[in-house]
FINU-938287 format. One line per 3 residues: number of its first residue (from 1); their letters; for each residue x negated, y negated, z of C-alpha. Coordinates in nm, 2 decimals. Layout:
REM residues N
NUM	a	X/Y/Z ~ ...
//
This chain:
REM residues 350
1	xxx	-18.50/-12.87/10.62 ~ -18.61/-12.54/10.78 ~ -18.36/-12.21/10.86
4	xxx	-18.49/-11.95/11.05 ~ -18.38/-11.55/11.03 ~ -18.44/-11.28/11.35
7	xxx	-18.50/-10.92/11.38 ~ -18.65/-10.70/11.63 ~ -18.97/-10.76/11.52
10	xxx	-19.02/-11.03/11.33 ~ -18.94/-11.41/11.22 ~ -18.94/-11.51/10.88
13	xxx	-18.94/-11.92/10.82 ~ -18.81/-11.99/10.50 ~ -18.97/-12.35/10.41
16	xxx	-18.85/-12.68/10.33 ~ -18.90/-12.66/9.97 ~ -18.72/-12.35/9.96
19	xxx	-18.46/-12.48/10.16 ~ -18.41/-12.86/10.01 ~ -18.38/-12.63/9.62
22	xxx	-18.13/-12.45/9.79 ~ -17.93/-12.79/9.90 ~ -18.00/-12.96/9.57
25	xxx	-17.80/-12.66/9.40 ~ -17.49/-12.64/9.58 ~ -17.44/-13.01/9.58
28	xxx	-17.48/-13.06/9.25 ~ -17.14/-12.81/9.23 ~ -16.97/-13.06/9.40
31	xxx	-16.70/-13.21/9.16 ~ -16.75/-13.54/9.34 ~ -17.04/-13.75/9.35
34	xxx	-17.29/-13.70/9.70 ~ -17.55/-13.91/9.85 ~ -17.76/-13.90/10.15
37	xxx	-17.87/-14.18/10.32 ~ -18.13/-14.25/10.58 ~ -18.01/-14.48/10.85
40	xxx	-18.13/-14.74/10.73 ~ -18.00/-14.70/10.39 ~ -18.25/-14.60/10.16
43	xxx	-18.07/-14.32/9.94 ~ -18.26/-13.96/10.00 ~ -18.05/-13.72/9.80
46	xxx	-17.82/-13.73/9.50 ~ -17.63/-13.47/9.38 ~ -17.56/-13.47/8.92
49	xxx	-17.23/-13.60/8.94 ~ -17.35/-13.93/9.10 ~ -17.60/-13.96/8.87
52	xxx	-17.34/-13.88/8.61 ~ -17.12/-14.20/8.75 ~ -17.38/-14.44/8.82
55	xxx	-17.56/-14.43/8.53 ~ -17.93/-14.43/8.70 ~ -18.16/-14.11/8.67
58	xxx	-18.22/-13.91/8.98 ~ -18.55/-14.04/9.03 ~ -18.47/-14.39/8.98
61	xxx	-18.18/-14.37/9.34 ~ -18.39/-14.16/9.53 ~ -18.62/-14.39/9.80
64	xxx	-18.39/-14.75/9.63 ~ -18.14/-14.87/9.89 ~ -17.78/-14.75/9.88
67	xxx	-17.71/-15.15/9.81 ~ -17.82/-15.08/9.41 ~ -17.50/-14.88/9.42
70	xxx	-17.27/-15.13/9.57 ~ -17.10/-15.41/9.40 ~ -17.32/-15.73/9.41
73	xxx	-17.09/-15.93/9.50 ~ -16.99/-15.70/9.84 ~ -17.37/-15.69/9.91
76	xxx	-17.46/-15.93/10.16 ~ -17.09/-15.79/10.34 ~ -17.20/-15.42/10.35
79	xxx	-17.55/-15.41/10.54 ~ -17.36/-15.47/10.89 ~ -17.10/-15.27/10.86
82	xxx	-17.33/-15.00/10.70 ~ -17.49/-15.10/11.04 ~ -17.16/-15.03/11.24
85	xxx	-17.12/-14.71/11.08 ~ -17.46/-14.59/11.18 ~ -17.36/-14.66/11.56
88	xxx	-17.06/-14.55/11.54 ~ -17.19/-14.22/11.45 ~ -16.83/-14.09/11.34
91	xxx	-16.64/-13.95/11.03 ~ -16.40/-14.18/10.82 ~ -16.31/-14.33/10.51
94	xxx	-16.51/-14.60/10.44 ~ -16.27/-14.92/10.33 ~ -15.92/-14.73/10.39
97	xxx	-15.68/-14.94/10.22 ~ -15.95/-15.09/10.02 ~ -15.99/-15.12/9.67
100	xxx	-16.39/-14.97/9.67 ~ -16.61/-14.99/9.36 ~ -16.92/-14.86/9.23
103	xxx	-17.19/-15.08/9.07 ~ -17.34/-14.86/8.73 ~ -17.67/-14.94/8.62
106	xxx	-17.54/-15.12/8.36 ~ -17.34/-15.39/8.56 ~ -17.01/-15.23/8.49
109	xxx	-16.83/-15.09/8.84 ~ -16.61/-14.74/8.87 ~ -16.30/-14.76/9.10
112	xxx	-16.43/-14.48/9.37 ~ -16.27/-14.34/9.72 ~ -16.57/-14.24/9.98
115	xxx	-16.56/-14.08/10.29 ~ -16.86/-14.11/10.54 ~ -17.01/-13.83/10.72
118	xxx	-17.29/-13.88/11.01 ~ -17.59/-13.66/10.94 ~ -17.78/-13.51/11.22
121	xxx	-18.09/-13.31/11.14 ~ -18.35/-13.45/11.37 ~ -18.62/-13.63/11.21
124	xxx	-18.34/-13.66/10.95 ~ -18.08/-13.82/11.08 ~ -17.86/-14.01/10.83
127	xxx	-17.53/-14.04/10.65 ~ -17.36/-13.85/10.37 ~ -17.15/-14.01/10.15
130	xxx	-16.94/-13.83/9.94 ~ -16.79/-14.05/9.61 ~ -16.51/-13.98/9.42
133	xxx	-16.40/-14.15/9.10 ~ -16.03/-14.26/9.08 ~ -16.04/-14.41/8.75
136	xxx	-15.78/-14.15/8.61 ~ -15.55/-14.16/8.91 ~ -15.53/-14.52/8.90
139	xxx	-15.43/-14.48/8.54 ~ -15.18/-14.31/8.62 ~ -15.06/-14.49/8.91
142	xxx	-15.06/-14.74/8.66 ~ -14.81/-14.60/8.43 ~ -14.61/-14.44/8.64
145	xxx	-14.56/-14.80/8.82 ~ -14.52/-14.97/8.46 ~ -14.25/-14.68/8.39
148	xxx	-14.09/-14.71/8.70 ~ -14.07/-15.12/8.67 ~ -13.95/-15.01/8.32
151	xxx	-13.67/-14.85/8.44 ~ -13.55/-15.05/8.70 ~ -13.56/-15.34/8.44
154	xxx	-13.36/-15.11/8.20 ~ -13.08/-15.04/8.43 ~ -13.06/-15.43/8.49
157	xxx	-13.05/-15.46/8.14 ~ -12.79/-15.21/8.11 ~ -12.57/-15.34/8.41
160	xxx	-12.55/-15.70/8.30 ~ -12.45/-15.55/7.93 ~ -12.19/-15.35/8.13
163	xxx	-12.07/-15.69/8.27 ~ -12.08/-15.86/7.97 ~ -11.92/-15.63/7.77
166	xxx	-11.65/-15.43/7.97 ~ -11.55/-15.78/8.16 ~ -11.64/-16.08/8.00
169	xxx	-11.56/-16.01/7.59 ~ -11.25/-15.86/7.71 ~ -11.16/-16.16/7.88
172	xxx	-11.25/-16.41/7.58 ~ -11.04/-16.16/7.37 ~ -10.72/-16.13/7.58
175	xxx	-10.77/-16.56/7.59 ~ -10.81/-16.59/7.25 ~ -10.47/-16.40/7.17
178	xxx	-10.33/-16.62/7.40 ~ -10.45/-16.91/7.24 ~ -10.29/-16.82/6.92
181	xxx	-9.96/-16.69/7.04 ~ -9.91/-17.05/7.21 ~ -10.03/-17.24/6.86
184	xxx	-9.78/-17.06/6.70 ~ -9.53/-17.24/6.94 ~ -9.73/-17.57/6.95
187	xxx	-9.69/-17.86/6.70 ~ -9.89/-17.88/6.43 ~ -10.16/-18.11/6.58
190	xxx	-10.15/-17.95/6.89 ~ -10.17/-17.65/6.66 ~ -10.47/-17.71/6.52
193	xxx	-10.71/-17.80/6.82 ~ -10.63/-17.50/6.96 ~ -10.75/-17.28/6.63
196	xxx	-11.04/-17.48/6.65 ~ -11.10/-17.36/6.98 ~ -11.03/-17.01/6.89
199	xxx	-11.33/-17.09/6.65 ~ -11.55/-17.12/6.92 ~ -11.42/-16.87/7.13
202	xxx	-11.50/-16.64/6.82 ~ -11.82/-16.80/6.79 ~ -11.88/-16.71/7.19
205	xxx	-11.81/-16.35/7.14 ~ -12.04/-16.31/6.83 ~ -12.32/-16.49/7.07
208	xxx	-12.24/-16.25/7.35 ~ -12.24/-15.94/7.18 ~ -12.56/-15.99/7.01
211	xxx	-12.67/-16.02/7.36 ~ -12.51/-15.71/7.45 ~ -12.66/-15.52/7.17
214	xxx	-12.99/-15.69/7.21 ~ -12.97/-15.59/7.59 ~ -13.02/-15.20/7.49
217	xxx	-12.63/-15.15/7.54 ~ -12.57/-15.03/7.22 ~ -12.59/-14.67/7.29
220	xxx	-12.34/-14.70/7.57 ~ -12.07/-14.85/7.34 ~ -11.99/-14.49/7.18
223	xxx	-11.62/-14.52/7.15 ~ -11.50/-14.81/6.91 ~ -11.18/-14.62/6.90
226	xxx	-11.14/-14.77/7.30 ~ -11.24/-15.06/7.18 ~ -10.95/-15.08/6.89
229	xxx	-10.74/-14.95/7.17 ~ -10.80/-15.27/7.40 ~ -10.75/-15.50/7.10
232	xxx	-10.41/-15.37/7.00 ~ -10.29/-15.39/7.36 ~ -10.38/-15.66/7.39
235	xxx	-10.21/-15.82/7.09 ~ -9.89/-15.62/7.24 ~ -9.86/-15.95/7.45
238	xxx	-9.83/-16.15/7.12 ~ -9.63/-15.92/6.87 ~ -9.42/-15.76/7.11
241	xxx	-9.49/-15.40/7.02 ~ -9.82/-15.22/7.00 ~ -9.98/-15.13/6.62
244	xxx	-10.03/-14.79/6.54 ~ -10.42/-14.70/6.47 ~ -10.53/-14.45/6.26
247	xxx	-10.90/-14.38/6.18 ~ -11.00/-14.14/5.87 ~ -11.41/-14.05/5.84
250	xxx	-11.75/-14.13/6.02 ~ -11.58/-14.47/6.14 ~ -11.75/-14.41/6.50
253	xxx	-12.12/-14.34/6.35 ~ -12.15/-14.54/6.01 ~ -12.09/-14.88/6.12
256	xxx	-12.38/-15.12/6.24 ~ -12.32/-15.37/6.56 ~ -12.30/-15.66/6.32
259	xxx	-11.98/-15.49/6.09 ~ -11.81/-15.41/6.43 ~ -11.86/-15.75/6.59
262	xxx	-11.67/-15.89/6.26 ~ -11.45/-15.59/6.20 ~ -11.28/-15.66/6.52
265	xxx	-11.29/-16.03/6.53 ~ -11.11/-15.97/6.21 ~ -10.85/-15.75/6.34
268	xxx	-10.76/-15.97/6.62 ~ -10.68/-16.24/6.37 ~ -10.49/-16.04/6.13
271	xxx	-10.27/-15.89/6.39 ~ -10.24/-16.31/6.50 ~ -10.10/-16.39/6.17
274	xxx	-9.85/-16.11/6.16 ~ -9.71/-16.22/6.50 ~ -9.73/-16.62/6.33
277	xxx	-9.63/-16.59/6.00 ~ -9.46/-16.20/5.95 ~ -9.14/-16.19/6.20
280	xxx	-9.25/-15.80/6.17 ~ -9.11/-15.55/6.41 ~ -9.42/-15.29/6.31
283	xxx	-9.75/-15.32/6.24 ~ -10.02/-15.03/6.16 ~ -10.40/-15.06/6.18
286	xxx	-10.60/-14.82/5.93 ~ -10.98/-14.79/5.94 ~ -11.15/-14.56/5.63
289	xxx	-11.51/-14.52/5.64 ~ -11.70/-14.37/5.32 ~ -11.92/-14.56/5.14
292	xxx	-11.76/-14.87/5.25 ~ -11.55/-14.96/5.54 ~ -11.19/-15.01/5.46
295	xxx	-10.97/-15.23/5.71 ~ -10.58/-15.24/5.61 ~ -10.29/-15.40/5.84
298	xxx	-9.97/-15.33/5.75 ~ -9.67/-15.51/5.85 ~ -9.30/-15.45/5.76
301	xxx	-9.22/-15.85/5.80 ~ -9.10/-16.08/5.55 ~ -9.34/-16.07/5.33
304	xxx	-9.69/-16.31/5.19 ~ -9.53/-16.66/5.19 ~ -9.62/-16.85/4.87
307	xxx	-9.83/-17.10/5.03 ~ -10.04/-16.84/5.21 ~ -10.36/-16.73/5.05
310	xxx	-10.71/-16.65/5.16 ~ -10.84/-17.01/5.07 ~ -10.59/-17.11/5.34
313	xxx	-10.52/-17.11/5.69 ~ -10.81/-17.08/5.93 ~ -10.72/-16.73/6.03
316	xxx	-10.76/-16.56/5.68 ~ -11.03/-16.81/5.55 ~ -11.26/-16.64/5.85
319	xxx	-11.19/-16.32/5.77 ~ -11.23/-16.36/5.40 ~ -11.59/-16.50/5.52
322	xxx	-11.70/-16.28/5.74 ~ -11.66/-15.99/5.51 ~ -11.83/-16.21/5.24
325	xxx	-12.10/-16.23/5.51 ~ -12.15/-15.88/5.49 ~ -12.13/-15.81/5.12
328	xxx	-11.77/-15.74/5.12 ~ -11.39/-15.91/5.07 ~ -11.06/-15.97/5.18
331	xxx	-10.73/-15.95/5.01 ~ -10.38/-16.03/5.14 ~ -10.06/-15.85/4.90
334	xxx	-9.71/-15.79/4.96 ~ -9.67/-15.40/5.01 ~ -9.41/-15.25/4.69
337	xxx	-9.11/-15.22/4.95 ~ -9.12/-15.47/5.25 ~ -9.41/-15.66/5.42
340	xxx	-9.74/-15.76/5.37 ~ -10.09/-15.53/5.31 ~ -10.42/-15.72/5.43
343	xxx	-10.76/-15.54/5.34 ~ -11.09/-15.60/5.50 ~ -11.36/-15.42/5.34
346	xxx	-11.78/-15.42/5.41 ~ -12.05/-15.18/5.24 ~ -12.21/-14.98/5.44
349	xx	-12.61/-14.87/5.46 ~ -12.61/-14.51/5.25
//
């Protein structure tokens, strides 16, 4: 490689050793990888940072065919099209919407982009190549693809748990309270198949609100006061009036999803029992929260019939047992004037 400089008088030939030191440092500042190529592909320059990524020493690419750097098994593919290049005689990407790879010298291949550039310099005539490594920006491609499928699967998540919760648990609610306000009509037999089958529909509930929490929508379900809200209207339909509801500490924050699952399971059947067995005209819901959840429904009826206990009647046997469940009890009293107290109570984590 020769340059020339002119004055008036003289010219001064600076010579190809001079001239090829001269290349060899500025490509070698090249942040991607560089190598020159005669036409017939034997490699006649590389620059550090392809020596860097392939793994080979200088003098070990330079006169070895450009086909030590290509994947073994693309070999046999690239000497036409290395071919087609040469008579093409025209800048491109080489592969362009291929997935390209560089073979190291010790087998192992780096993801790389290269563009393709014709050389002309007489005698010289060739192609540069120059190589970049993508290995990072396919990582992140990577993640940002695995985040984005992560999110889209979230929001899935979080809509079925929407659907599941704000439509279907409603629903199995509003048909259990119907269920029981026609048992307390039906004859006894009659009666007891359909407690049986708000059994299951209780059992359905539990099933689908693990689901719900399991699904991620946990978070979402911030208010359980809306939630006591929807159960006492829709025991309205059953009693006839709505029950007051009064909440006194961290209620919202200290409960876990499996003491609200049975907490209001239990309410629904306690407000049931007042409509079947209390002729009541009020009814008041209180939920205290220190180091144990307190549930008391109050009713000014007619009072704790003699034959009615805890170890009787499906409604009060499950919610005796699903406080027992969860480390805590269930009481049913007469209240010191007129009606009946029942108290649900569960520990909760310090």
């Amino acid at each position: 490689m020769t340059a020339m400089t002119h004055d008036a008088s003289d010219t001064n030939t600076v010579s190809d050793a001079d001239a090829g030191t001269e290349f060899a440092g500025w490509i070698d500042e090249l942040p991607d990888g560089l190598v020159v190529c005669s036409r017939d592909g034997t490699i006649r320059e590389v620059n550090e940072r392809l020596v860097e990524m392939s793994g080979y020493g200088a003098e070990e690419l330079v006169g070895a065919s450009i086909d030590v750097l290509v994947p073994t098994r693309s070999r046999d593919k690239h000497a036409p099209l290395r071919k087609g290049f040469v008579q093409g005689n025209q800048a491109r990407p080489m592969g362009p919407g291929m997935q390209l790879s560089l073979q190291r010298k010790d087998g192992s291949e780096v993801p790389v982009e290269i563009s393709l550039s014709p050389l002309s310099a007489g005698d010289r005539d060739g192609v540069v190549a120059i190589v970049r490594d993508v290995t990072e920006r396919l990582r992140a491609e990577s993640v940002l693809k695995t985040t984005s499928d992560l999110l889209t699967l979230a929001g899935e998540r979080e809509r079925i748990a929407r659907d599941l919760h704000d439509t279907v648990l409603q629903r199995l609610f509003g048909l259990g309270l119907e269920l029981q306000a026609t048992a307390i009509r039906a004859q006894s037999d009659v009666s007891e198949r359909i407690e049986r089958s708000v059994d299951e529909i209780d059992l359905i509930i539990r099933e689908i609100r693990t689901a719900v929490f399991t699904l991620g929508s946990a978070g979402r379900e911030g208010s359980l006061g809306q939630e006591l809200a929807t159960v006492t209207a829709q025991a309205k339909r059953v009693l006839g009036y709505s029950p007051r509801v009064r909440m006194d500490g961290p209620v919202e924050t200290a409960i876990t999803p499996e003491i609200r699952t049975e907490l209001l399971a239990s309410l629904r059947e306690a407000l049931t029992n007042i409509a079947r067995h209390a002729g009541a005209t009020e009814a008041e819901v209180e939920l205290v929260a220190t180091d144990v959840l307190t549930l008391r429904v109050l009713d000014n009826g007619r009072g704790v019939p003699t034959e009615l206990g805890t170890s009787s009647g499906n409604g009060l046997h499950n919610m005796a047992e699903r406080a027992r469940l969860l480390g805590g009890g269930c009481t049913l009293s007469p209240r010191p004037d007129r009606g009946t107290e029942l108290s649900w109570w569960v520990p909760l984590a310090q």
